[in-house]
C-alpha positions as CSV (number, residue, x, y, z in Angstrom):
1,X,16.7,11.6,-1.7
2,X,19.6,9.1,-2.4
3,X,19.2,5.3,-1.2
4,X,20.6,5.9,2.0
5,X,17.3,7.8,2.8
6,X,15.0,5.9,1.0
7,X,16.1,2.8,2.9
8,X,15.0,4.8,5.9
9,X,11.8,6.3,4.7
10,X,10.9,2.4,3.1
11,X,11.5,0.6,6.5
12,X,8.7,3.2,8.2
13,X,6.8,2.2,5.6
14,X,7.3,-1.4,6.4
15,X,6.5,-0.8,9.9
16,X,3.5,1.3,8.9
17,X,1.9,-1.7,6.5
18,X,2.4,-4.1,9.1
19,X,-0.2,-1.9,11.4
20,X,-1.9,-2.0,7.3
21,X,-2.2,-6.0,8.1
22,X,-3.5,-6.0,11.3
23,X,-6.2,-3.7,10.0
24,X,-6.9,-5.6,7.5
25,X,-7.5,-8.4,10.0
26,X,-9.8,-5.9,11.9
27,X,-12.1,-5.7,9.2
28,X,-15.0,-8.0,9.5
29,X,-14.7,-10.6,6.8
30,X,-18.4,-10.0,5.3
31,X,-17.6,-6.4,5.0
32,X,-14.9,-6.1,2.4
33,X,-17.3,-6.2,-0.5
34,X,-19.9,-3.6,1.3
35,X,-20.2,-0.2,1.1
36,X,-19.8,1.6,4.5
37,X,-19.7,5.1,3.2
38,X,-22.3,5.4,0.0
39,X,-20.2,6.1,-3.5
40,X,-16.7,5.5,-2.3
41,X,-14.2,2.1,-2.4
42,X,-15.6,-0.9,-0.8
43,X,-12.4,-2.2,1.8
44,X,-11.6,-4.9,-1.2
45,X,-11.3,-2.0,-3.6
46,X,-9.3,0.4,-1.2
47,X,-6.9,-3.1,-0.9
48,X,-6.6,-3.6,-4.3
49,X,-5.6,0.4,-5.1
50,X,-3.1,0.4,-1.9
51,X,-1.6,-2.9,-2.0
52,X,-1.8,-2.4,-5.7
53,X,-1.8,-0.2,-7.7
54,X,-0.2,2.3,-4.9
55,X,2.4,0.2,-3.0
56,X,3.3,-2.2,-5.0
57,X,3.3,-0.2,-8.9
58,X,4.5,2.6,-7.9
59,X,7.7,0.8,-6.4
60,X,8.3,-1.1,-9.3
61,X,7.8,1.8,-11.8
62,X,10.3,3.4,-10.2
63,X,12.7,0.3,-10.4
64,X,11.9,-0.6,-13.9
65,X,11.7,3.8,-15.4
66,X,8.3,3.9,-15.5
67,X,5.0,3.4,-13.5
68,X,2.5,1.5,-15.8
69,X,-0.5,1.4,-12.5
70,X,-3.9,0.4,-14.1
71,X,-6.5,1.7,-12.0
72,X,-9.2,0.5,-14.3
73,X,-8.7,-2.8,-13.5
74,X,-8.7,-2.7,-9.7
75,X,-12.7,-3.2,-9.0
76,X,-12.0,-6.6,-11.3
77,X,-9.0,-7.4,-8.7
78,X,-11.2,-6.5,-5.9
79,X,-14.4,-9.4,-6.9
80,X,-11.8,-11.9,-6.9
81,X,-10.3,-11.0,-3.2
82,X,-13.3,-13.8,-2.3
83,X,-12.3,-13.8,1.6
84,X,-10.4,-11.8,4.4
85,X,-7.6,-14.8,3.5
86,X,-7.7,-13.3,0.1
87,X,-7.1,-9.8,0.8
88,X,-4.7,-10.4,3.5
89,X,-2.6,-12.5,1.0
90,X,-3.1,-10.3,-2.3
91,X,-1.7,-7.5,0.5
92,X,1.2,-9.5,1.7
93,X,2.2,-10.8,-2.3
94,X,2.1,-6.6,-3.3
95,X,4.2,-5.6,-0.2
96,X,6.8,-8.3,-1.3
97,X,7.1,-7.5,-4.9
98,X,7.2,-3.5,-4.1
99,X,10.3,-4.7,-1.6
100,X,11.4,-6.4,-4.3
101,X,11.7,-3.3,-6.5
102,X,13.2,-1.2,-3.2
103,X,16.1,-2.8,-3.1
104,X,16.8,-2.8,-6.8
105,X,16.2,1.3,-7.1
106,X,19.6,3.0,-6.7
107,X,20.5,6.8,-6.9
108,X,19.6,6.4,-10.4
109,X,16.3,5.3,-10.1
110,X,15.9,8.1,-7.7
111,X,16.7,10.8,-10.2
112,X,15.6,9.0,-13.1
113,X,12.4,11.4,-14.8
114,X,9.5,8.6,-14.2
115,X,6.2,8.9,-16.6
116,X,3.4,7.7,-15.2
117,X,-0.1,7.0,-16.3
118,X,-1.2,10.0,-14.7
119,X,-0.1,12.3,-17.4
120,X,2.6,13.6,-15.1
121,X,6.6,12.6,-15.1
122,X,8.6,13.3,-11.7
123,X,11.7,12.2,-10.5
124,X,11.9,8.8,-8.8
125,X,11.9,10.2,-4.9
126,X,9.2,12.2,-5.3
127,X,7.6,9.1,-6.5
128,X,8.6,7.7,-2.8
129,X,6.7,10.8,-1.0
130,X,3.5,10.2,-3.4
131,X,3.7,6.5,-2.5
132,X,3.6,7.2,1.5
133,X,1.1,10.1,1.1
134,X,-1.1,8.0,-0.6
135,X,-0.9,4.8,1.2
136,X,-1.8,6.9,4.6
137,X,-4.7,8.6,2.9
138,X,-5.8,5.2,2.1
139,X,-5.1,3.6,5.3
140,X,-6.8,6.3,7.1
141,X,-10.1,6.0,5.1
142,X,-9.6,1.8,6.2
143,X,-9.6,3.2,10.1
144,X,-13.0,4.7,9.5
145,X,-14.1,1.5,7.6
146,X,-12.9,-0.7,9.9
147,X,-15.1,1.7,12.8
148,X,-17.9,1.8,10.6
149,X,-17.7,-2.4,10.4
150,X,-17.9,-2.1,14.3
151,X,-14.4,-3.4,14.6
152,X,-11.6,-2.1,16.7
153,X,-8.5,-0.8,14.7
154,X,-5.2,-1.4,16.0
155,X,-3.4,1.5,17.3
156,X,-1.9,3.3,14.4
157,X,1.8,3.6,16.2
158,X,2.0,0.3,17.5
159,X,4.7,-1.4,15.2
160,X,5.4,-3.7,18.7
161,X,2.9,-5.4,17.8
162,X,3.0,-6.1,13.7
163,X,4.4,-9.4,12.3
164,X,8.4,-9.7,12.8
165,X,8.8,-9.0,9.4
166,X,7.1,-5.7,9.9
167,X,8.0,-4.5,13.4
168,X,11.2,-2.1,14.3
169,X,14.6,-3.1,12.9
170,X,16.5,-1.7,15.8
């Protein structure tokens, strides 16, 4: 991947987090800190892993050489997401900082050897295919939250519809 292609495969991730908004927006506010399947991530946790920890430190560990993502601390990030306003912002500040880093990563970055936490090192694209694997795990398991909740999710295609910052370029 050089940064021709990553500039393609971030802005379907763009489009792809704004439908990540509008879920968020789904989700009944007094569910967030619930558990609607017993033993996983409440919705604030799964936020504060995406937004966080997936989206926004991966992106900047490939900008900066290396991804420093503390898991450990996301269930503390998650008890102070208070309110659906909470999440939703905390969502929207990760997205920008992980933009941020995109368009600061070069062909360097891309090729750069990255450590991560994970006791793994990979090259900084493959970092890019981990990031959108693991943000539409995670979004998917928010669908069946957000059904769960007895909300309606948006349609997962329907960029149309996202913010303007977040629908189709072209």
């Amino acid at each position: 991947m050089d940064k021709q292609a990553l500039n393609q495969v971030w802005d379907q991730i763009r489009q792809k987090y704004g439908v990540y908004l509008r879920l968020l927006e789904a989700i009944p506010e007094d569910r967030y800190h619930s558990h609607p399947v017993p033993g996983m991530r409440t919705p604030a946790e799964l936020v504060a892993h995406v937004s966080g920890s997936v989206v926004r430190d991966i992106a900047r560990g490939i900008a900066k050489g290396a991804i420093t993502a503390d898991e450990s601390s996301e269930a503390k990030v998650a008890s102070g997401l208070a309110t659906k306003r909470d999440v939703i912002a905390f969502a929207r500040k990760c997205w920008d900082l992980a933009n941020v880093a995109v368009a600061a990563t070069g062909n360097a970055e891309l090729n750069a050897m990255v450590p991560t936490p994970w006791e793994m090192t990979f090259p900084g694209w493959v970092g890019f295919n981990i990031l959108n694997d693991e943000f539409l795990h995670h979004r998917g398991q928010l669908y069946v939250y957000a059904r769960l909740c007895g909300a309606e999710p948006p349609f997962i295609w329907d960029f149309g519809k996202n913010a303007p910052e977040f629908r189709p370029s072209a």
